[in-house]
C-alpha positions in Angstrom: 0.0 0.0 0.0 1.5 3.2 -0.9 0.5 6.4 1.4 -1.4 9.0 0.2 -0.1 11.8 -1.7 -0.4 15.1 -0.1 -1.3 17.6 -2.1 1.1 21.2 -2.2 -1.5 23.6 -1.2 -2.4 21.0 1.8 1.7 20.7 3.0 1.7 25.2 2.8 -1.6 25.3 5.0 -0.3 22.5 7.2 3.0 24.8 7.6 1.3 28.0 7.9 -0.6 26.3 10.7 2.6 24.9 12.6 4.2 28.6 12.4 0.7 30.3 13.0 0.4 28.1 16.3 4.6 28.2 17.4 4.0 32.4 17.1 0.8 32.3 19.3 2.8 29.6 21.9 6.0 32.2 22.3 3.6 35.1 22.9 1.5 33.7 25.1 5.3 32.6 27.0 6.6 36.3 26.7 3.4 37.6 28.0 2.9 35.6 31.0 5.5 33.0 32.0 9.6 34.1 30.7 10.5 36.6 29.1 14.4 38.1 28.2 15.4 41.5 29.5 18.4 43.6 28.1 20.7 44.9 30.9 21.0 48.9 30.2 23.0 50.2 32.8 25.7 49.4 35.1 23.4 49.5 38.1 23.5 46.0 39.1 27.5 45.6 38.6 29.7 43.3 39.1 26.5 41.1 39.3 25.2 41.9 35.8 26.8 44.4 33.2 25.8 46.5 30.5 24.5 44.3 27.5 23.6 41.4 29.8 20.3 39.4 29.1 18.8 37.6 31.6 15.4 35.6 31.3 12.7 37.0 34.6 10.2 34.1 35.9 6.9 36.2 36.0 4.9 33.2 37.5 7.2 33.1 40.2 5.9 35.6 42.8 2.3 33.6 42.3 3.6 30.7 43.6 6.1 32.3 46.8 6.5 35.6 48.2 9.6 37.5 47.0 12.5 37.3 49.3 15.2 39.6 50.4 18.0 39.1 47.7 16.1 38.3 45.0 16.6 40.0 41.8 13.5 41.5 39.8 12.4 43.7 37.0 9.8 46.0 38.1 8.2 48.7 36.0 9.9 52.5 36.4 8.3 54.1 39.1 7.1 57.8 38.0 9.2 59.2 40.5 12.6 57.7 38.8 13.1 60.4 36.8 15.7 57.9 34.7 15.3 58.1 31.0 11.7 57.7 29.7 12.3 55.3 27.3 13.4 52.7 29.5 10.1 51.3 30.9 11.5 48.0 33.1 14.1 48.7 35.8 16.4 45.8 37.5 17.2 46.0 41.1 17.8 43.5 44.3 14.8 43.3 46.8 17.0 44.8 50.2 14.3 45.3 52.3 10.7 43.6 52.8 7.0 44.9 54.2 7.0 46.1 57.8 11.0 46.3 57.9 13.1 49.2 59.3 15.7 49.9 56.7 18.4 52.6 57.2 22.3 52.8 56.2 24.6 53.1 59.0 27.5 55.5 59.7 30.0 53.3 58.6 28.1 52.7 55.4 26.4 49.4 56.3 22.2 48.6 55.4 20.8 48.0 58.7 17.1 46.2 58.6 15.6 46.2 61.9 18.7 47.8 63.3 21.1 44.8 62.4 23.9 45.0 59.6 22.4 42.9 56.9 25.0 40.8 55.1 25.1 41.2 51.5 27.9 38.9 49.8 27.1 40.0 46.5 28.8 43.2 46.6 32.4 43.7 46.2 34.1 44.2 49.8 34.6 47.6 50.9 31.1 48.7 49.5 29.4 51.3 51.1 26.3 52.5 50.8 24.8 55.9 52.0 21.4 57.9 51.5 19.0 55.9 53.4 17.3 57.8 56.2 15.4 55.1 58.7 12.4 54.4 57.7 9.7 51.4 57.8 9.1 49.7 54.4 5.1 50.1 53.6 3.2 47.4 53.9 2.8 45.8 50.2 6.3 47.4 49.1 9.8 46.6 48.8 13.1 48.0 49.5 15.4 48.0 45.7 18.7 48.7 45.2 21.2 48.0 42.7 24.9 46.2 43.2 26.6 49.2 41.9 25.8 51.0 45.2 27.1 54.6 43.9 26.2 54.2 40.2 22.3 53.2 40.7 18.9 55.1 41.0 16.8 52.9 43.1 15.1 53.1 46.1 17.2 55.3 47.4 16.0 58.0 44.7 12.1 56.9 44.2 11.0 55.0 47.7 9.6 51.7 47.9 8.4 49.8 45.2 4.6 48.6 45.4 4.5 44.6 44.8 1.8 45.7 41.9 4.9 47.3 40.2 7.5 43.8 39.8 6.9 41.9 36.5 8.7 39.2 37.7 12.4 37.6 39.1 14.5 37.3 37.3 16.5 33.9 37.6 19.2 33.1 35.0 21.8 34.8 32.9 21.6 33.8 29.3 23.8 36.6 27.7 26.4 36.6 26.8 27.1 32.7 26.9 30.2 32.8 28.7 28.6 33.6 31.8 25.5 31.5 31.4 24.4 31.0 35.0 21.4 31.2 37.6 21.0 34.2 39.7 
């Protein structure tokens, strides 16, 4: 028995579909479960660098709450002032809802009056500009890596939860320092 033969306008329709339905599949992906982000700015150095793309989980903060150290991509706050075209900032959640935040004399973020540890940054950070305060409830404490190159909380408050698209959780770009975050 030999199998049927399929006709030319049947194999285009049948590839128009596939192609149709793969375009659909990676919107409805970008939209609401991964999407890639382009690093802009040196904010979040040494951690992530101008050019840098990393791939944010936007399901994740539906399925746990977002922790101290995480890194997400929120949308600019209108009090940033940065440049308008940029639309999606990426900072380091510092401090959660209910916490007192403040920097120290010596240059050290203190939540709740103790020197929180932050071995991401390069020794002999320091990091000024943050008068006490209590993080609003619903909101969250950003700040970049690059403690005196970044506009972050420091500059615009705390972030509402409403604001963060998502965490981002692996470095993609460029391949040579492919790695989770």
């Amino acid at each position: 028995m030999t199998p049927p033969v399929t006709q030319p306008a049947a194999r285009a329709t049948e590839w128009v579909a596939i192609v149709a339905a793969a375009l659909v599949a990676a919107l409805v992906i970008k939209a609401f479960v991964i999407q890639a982000f382009y690093i802009p700015s040196g904010s979040m150095e040494p951690t992530l660098k101008v050019g840098d793309r990393v791939l944010v989980n936007k399901l994740a903060y539906h399925a746990h709450p977002i922790h101290r150290g995480d890194i997400v991509v929120f949308t600019r706050p209108k009090l940033e002032g940065g440049a308008p075209a940029i639309k999606d900032l990426i900072k380091r959640v510092i401090g959660l809802p209910g916490e007192t935040i403040e920097s120290s004399s010596d240059g050290q973020v203190l939540i709740d009056g103790r020197t929180l540890r932050e071995p991401y940054l390069p020794a002999g950070t320091i990091t000024t500009g943050i008068n006490r305060q209590t993080v609003p409830p619903g909101h969250y404490w950003v700040m970049g890596d690059n403690r005196s190159n970044s506009r972050d909380s420091r500059f615009f408050q705390a972030i509402p939860r409403s604001l963060v698209v998502g965490r981002a959780f692996v470095l993609v770009w460029p391949l040579s320092s492919l790695q989770f975050l």
